[in-house]
Structure formats: C-alpha cells, structure tokens
C-alpha positions as CSV (number, residue, x, y, z in Angstrom):
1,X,164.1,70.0,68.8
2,X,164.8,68.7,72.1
3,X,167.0,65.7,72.7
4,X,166.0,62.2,74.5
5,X,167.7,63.1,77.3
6,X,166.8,66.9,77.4
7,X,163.6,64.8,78.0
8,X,163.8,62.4,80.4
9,X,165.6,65.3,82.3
10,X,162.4,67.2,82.2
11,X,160.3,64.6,82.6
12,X,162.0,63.9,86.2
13,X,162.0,67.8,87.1
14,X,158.2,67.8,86.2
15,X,157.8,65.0,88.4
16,X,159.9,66.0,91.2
17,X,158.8,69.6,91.6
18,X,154.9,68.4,91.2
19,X,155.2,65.9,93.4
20,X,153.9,63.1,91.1
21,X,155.6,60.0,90.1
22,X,156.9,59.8,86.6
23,X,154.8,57.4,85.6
24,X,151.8,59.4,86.1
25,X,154.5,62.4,83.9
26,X,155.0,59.7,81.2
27,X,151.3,58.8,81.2
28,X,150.5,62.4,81.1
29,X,152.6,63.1,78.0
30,X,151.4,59.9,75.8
31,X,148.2,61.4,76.8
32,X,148.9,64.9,75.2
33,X,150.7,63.4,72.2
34,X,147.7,61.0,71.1
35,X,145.5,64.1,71.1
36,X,147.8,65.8,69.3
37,X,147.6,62.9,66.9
38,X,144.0,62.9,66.6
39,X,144.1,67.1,65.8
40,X,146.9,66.0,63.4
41,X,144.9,63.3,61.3
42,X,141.7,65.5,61.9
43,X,139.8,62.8,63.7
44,X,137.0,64.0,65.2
45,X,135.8,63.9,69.2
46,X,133.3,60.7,67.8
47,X,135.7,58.5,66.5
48,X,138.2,58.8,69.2
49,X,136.6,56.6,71.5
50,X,136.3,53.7,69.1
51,X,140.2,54.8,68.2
52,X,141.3,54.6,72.0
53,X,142.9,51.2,71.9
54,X,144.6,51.0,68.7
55,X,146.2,54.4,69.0
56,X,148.7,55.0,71.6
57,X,151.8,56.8,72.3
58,X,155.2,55.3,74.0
59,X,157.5,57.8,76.0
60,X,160.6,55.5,76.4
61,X,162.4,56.5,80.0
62,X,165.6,55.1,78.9
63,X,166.3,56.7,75.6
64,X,163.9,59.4,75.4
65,X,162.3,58.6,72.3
66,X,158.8,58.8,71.8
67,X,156.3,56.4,69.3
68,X,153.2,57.2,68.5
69,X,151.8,53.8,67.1
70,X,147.7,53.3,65.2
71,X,147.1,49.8,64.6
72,X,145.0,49.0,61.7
73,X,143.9,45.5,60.4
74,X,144.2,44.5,57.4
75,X,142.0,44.2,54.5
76,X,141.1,43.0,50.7
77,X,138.9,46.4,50.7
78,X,138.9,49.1,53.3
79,X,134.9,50.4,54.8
80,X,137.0,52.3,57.6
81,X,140.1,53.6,57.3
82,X,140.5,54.9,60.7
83,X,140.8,51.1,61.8
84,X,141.9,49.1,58.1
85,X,144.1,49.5,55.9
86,X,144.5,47.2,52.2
87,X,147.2,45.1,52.2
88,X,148.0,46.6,48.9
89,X,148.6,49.5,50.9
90,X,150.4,47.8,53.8
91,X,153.2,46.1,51.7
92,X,153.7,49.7,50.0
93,X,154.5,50.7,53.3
94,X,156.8,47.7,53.8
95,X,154.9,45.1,55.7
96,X,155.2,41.8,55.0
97,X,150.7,41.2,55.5
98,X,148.5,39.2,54.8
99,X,144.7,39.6,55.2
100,X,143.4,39.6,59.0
101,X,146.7,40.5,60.4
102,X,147.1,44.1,62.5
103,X,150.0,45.9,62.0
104,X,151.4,49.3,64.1
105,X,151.6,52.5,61.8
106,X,154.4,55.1,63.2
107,X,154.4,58.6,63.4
108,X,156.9,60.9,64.2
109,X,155.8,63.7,65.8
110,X,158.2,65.9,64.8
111,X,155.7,66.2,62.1
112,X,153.3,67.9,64.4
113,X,152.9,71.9,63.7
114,X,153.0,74.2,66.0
115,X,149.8,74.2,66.7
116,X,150.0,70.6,67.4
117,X,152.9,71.2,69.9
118,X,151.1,73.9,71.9
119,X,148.3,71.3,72.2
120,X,150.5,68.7,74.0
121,X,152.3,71.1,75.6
122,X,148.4,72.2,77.2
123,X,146.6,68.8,77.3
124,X,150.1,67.7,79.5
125,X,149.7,70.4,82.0
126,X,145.7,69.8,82.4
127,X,146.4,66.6,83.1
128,X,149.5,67.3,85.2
129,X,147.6,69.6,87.1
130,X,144.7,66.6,87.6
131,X,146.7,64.5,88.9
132,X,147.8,66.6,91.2
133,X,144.4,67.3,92.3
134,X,143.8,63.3,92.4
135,X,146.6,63.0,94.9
136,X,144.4,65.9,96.8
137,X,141.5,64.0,96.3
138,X,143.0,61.1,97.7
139,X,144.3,62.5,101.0
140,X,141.3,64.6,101.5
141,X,139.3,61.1,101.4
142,X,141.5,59.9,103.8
143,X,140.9,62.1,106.1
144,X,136.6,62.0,105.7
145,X,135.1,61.4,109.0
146,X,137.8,63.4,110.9
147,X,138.7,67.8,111.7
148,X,140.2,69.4,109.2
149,X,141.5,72.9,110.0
150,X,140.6,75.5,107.4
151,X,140.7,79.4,106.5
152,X,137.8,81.6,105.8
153,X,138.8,82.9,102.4
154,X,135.2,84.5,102.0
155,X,132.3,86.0,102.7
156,X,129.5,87.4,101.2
157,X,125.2,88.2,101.9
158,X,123.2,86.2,100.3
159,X,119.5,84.6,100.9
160,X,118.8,81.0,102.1
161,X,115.5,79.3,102.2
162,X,113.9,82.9,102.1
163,X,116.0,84.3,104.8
164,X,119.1,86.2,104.8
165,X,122.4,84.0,105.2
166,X,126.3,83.8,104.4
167,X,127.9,83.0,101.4
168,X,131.0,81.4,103.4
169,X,134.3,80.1,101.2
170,X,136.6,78.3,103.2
171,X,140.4,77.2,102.1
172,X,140.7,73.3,103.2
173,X,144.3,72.3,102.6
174,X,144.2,74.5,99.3
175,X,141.2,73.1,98.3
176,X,138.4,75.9,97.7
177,X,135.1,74.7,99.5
178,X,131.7,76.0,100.6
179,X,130.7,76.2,103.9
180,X,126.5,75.6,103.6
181,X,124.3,77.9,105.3
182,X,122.7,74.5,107.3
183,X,126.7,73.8,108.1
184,X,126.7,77.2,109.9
185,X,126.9,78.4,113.2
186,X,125.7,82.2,113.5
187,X,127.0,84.6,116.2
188,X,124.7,86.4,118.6
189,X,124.9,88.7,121.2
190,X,124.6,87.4,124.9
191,X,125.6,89.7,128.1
192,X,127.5,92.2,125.9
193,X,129.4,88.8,124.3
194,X,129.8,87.5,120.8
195,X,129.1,84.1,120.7
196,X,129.4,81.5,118.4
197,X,131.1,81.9,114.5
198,X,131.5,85.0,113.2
199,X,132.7,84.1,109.7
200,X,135.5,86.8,108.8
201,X,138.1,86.7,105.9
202,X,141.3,85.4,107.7
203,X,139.8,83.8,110.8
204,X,140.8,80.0,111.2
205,X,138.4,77.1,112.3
206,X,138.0,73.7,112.9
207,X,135.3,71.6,110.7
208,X,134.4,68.4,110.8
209,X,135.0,66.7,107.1
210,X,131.4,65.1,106.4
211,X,132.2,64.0,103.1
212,X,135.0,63.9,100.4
213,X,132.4,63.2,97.0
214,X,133.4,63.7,93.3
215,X,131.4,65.4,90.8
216,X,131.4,65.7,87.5
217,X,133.7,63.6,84.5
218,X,137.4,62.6,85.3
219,X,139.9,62.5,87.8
220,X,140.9,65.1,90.2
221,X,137.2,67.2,90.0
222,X,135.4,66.7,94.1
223,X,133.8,68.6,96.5
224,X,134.1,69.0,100.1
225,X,131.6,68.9,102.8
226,X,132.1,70.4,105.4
227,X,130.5,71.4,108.8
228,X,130.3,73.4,112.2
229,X,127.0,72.7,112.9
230,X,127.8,69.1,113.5
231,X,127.5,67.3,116.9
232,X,130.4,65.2,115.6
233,X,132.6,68.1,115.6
234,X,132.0,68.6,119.3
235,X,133.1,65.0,119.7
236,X,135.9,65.1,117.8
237,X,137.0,68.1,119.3
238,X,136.7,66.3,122.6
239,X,138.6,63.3,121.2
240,X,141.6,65.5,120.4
241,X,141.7,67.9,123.3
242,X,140.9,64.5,126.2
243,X,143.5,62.0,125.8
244,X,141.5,59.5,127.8
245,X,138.9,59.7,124.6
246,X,141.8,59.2,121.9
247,X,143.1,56.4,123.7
248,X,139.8,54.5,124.2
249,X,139.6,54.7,128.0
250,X,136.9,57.2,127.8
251,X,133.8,56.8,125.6
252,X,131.3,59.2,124.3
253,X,127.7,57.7,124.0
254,X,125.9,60.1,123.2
255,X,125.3,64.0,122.0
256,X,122.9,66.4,121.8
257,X,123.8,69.9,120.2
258,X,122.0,73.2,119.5
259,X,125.0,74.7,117.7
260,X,126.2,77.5,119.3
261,X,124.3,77.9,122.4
262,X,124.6,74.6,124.4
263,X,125.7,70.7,123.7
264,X,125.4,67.8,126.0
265,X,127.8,65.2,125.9
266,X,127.5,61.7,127.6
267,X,130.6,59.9,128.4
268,X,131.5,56.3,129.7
269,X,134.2,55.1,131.3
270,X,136.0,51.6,130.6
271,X,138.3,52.0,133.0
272,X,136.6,52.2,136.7
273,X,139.8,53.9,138.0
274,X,139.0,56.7,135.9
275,X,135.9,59.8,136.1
276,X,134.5,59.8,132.7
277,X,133.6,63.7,133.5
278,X,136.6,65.0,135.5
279,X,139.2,63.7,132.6
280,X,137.0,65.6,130.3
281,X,136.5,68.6,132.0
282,X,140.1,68.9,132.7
283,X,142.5,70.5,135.6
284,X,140.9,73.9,136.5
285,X,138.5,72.9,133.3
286,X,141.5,73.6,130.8
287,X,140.0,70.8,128.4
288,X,136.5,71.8,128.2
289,X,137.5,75.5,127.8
290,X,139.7,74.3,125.2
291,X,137.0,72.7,123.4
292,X,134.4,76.2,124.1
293,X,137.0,78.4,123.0
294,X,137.4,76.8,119.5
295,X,133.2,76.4,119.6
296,X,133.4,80.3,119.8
297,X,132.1,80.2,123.7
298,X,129.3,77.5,123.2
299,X,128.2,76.0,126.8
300,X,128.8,72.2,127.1
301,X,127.5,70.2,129.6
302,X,129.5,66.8,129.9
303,X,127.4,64.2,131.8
304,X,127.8,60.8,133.1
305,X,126.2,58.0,130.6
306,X,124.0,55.2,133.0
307,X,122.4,52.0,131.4
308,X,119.6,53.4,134.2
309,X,117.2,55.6,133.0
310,X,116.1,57.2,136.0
311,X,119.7,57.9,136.4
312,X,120.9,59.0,132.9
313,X,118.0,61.5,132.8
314,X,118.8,62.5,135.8
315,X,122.4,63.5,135.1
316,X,121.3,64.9,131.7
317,X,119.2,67.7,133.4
318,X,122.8,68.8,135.2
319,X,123.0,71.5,136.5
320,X,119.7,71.1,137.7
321,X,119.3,69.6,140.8
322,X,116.3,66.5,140.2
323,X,114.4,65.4,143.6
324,X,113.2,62.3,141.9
325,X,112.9,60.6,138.2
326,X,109.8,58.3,137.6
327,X,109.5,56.1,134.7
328,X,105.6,56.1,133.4
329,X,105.7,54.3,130.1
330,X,109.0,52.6,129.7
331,X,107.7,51.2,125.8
332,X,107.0,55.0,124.9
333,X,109.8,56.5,126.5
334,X,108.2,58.8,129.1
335,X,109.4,60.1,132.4
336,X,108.4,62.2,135.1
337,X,110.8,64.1,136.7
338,X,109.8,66.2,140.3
339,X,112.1,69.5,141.0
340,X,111.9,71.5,143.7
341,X,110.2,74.9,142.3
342,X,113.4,76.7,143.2
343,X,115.1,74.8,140.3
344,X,112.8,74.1,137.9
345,X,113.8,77.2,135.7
346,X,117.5,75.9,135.8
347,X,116.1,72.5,134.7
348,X,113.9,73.7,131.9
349,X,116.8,76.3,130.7
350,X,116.7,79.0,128.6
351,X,113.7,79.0,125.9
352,X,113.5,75.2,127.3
353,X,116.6,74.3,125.8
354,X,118.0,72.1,128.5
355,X,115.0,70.0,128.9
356,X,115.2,69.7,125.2
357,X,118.6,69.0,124.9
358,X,118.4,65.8,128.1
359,X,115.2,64.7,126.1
360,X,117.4,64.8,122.7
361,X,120.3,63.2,124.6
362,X,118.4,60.3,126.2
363,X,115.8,59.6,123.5
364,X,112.7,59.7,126.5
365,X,110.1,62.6,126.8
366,X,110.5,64.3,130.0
367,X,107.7,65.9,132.0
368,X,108.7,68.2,134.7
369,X,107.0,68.4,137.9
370,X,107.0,71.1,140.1
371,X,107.5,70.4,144.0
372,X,107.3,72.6,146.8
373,X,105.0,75.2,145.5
374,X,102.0,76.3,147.3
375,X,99.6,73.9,144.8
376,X,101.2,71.3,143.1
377,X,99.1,69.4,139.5
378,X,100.2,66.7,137.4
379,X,99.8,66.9,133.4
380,X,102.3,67.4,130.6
381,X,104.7,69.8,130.4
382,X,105.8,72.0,133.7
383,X,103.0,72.0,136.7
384,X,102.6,74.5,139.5
C-alpha cells in the first residue's frame, strides 16, 4: 500500500508534469475516490446526486492521509438509509447522538477491491486529462476574436449543400477542429497559377478564431470555429504585418472580401503626418505581399476611407481611373459614376467584381456611365 508521502510525492509529479496545480490533482483524486465509494456501497447513478453533499473525500497535503467521510442524520426510525442512520445504530458505532444531529461516517479505502482501485485510478486520469483540456479551453477563449496559426492534419471528399466540398481537420494548438466548407477558401487556376487555399496534409495557415464555444456536459469538452473566408482575417492579417495598424495610428473602416480572388480594404489615418495606404502597402509593397502571400496570392486593393462619398466611391473603384462621381439619391444610397470608355472594364472588373466589391465596401449602389463613346445613354447598370 502506498505511504502518505509516497503520495503527496505523486501527487506533486502529477501536478508538475501536467501542468495543473495540485489543487486541481487533490480535487481530482477525492473525485475518483467518492466514485469509488459509491461502486463500493453499490449506490446507483440516481441516488448520487442527492448523496453529493454529504459524501466527500479529504486528500490531506500534509500527511498524506485520505478520508472519505458520508454524513447521515440521525433518526428514531430510518425511511433512507443512504442519508439516516438510528441512533441505536449510531451509539453502536460510538457516537455520542441524539436525534436530529448529523454525524460523519469513515471509510477507509483500503477496503476498496481492486476493482475499486482501477476505478480511481481511471476516474483520476479522466478528470486529470479534463482539466487539462479546461486550461486549453481557457487560453483558446482568450485568444477568440484574434489569428491563430494551425496545421492541416486532414483532408478528405465529401458533399456540401449538394455540391462536392472538403472534409478539412486542422490542428489548433493541439486542439483537433474542423475547418467548415462555408470557412473555406478554394484554389483555382488563373494564368497557369494556383490561387487561393489548397488544403494539403502538412501545409500551415493562418485562421481567424471566430469562436471558442462548449458543447456538451462538463469541463474541458469545446469546439473551435474557425475561418479563412473571413474579411476579419484580412484585417487582422493587416494589423500584424502594418505596425501603424497595431499601434492605432492607422485604422481600418471598412472591408469588402470575395475570398480568394479580391478584398478591398479602407483605411484612415489619425495621424495626418502619416499615408494611411503607403504604410500599408509597405516599402517596394513588402507588407501587402506579405499579407497576399499568406492569402495564397489573393489581390487586395487598400484604399483611402473619405467621410465624402463622391470621394470614397471614388477611391474604392481604384485602379480605375473615375472622371466624375454624382450623388442621385443620397437617402437610397445611389450614385452615378462617368468613366471614360477606355476604363470602364477596369472599373467594372472581372465578372463585375470590382464594382461589386466598391458597392460592398461603401454601402451605395453604383451606376456606371460610359463617356467618350460614339453614343452615350443613361439607365442602370453600364451605358454605351
């Protein structure tokens, strides 16, 4: 049988090598033992919960002995003896009682069989191992609302909403999460190039930590949720890679993102000595590419945020060049903007996407209209 201080000695190596504080070992063990005690006095899971306050076990830290004490009232004529006990029965036992009073009944557990050992010996390691995943818990939720860099650990076919997807597993600090087909970004082809996520076993990636949330009974039992679909993760990424955004000088206002092909950022400055763009962009564009590389080539556009609408719309159709913007209804948000025919393509984009993405980014509807070209119309959408 093992001594009090052969132990204590292995209470503190539990606690040391599992990074927990013995208090959380201790609590652990008394844990184990009172579960133990139930198996022993064959109470079943129904009465336990009614028995969780007047049985309890005591791990002493100083001396290494352990109690495990079920108090019981005392009574003329027992109806539950789980929770009474006759006082007949009591002053056999050696208590001085007297009807009404409670008194603590010990057991030693080296009465437990072996049985009964191997059950605290594998109730204490469930719960040490819960605790340890509560202290994951509890620096994961620290860090919600912020990147998190993770491994794909994963991959496998499967079908989404009807239409062929990933099955993406992705280790987070140790922590084995999901990656949601709606959090992904899928590669394509563009000018012989990959672009955007490929998802292979072993790659490593930047997500944006949406939510920390536990799920079912007891301690240490959460789920991650995470994303690369995100416009926050394009902000965040900016706010680590520009230190003029960590430090406050530089703000982002707004963004709007079609993950994997283009995202257009707005930035302020609240520092007039400083360019909102240029500090984000970067010497020779070193930020910006920084921010593209880990977006798996992704375009971003960062403009320059204007209280001014005809100004702000006008900088969110960059790279276009805009010959004029024209406010028509400023309660319903809608603008006409003229561009020379030579750049109206640039300033619709590809599949209209950056038109879409300056409406997104400003909140108005934008109406292009074409200049220059041998007959020009007015009307919604692009005129020639």
């Amino acid at each position: 049988m093992i001594t009090g201080k052969e132990l204590i000695r292995a209470m503190e190596d539990v606690s040391r090598l599992k990074n927990l504080s013995i208090n959380e070992v201790v609590e652990a063990l008394e844990d184990a033992l009172v579960i133990a005690y139930f198996r022993h006095m064959r109470i079943d899971k129904k009465d336990r919960e009614r028995l969780k306050d007047l049985v309890k076990a005591h791990v002493d830290m100083t001396t290494g002995e352990i109690d495990i004490i079920h108090k019981k009232q005392v009574v003329e004529n027992v109806e539950d003896p789980l929770t009474q006990i006759s006082v007949d029965e009591a002053r056999k036992l050696g208590f001085d009682a007297e009807v009404g009073q409670h008194i603590e009944l010990k057991f030693d557990p080296k009465n437990f069989t072996r049985d009964e050992v191997n059950i605290v010996q594998q109730v204490f390691n469930q719960r040490i191992a819960n605790a340890q995943k509560e202290h994951k818990y509890e620096y994961l939720k620290s860090l919600e609302g912020t990147l998190v860099r993770g491994r794909i650990i994963g991959v496998e076919k499967g079908m989404y909403r009807g239409q062929p997807t990933l099955k993406v597993r992705v280790d987070i600090e140790g922590v084995d999460t999901m990656l949601p087909p709606e959090e992904q970004v899928r590669a394509y082809k563009k000018d012989g190039k990959i672009i955007g996520d490929t998802y292979k076993r072993g790659e490593w990636y930047d997500f944006y930590l949406r939510e920390v949330k536990r799920i079912g009974k007891g301690k240490g039992n959460f789920d991650l949720i995470i994303s690369r679909s995100d416009p926050k993760l394009v902000e965040l990424l900016l706010e680590r890679e520009v230190p003029d955004i960590g430090k406050g000088f530089v703000e982002v206002k707004d963004i709007a993102r079609e993950p994997g092909k283009r995202t257009k950022v707005s930035v302020l400055s609240l520092d007039s000595r400083i360019d909102p763009v240029a500090v984000c962009i970067g010497p020779r564009g070193r930020r910006i590419k920084d921010v593209q590389r880990e977006l798996r080539g992704e375009k971003i556009d960062v403009i320059r945020w204007s209280a001014e609408p005809e100004e702000y719309i006008k900088n969110a159709l960059a790279p276009a060049e805009i010959d004029n913007v024209e406010i028509v209804d400023p309660e319903h948000k809608l603008a006409k903007v003229y561009v020379h025919h030579s750049n109206v393509k640039q300033a619709i984009g590809e599949e209209g996407l950056n038109v879409k993405l300056a409406e997104k980014l400003t909140g108005w509807h934008i109406d292009i209209v074409e200049l220059g070209a041998p007959e020009e119309t007015e009307g919604g959408g692009v005129n020639e």
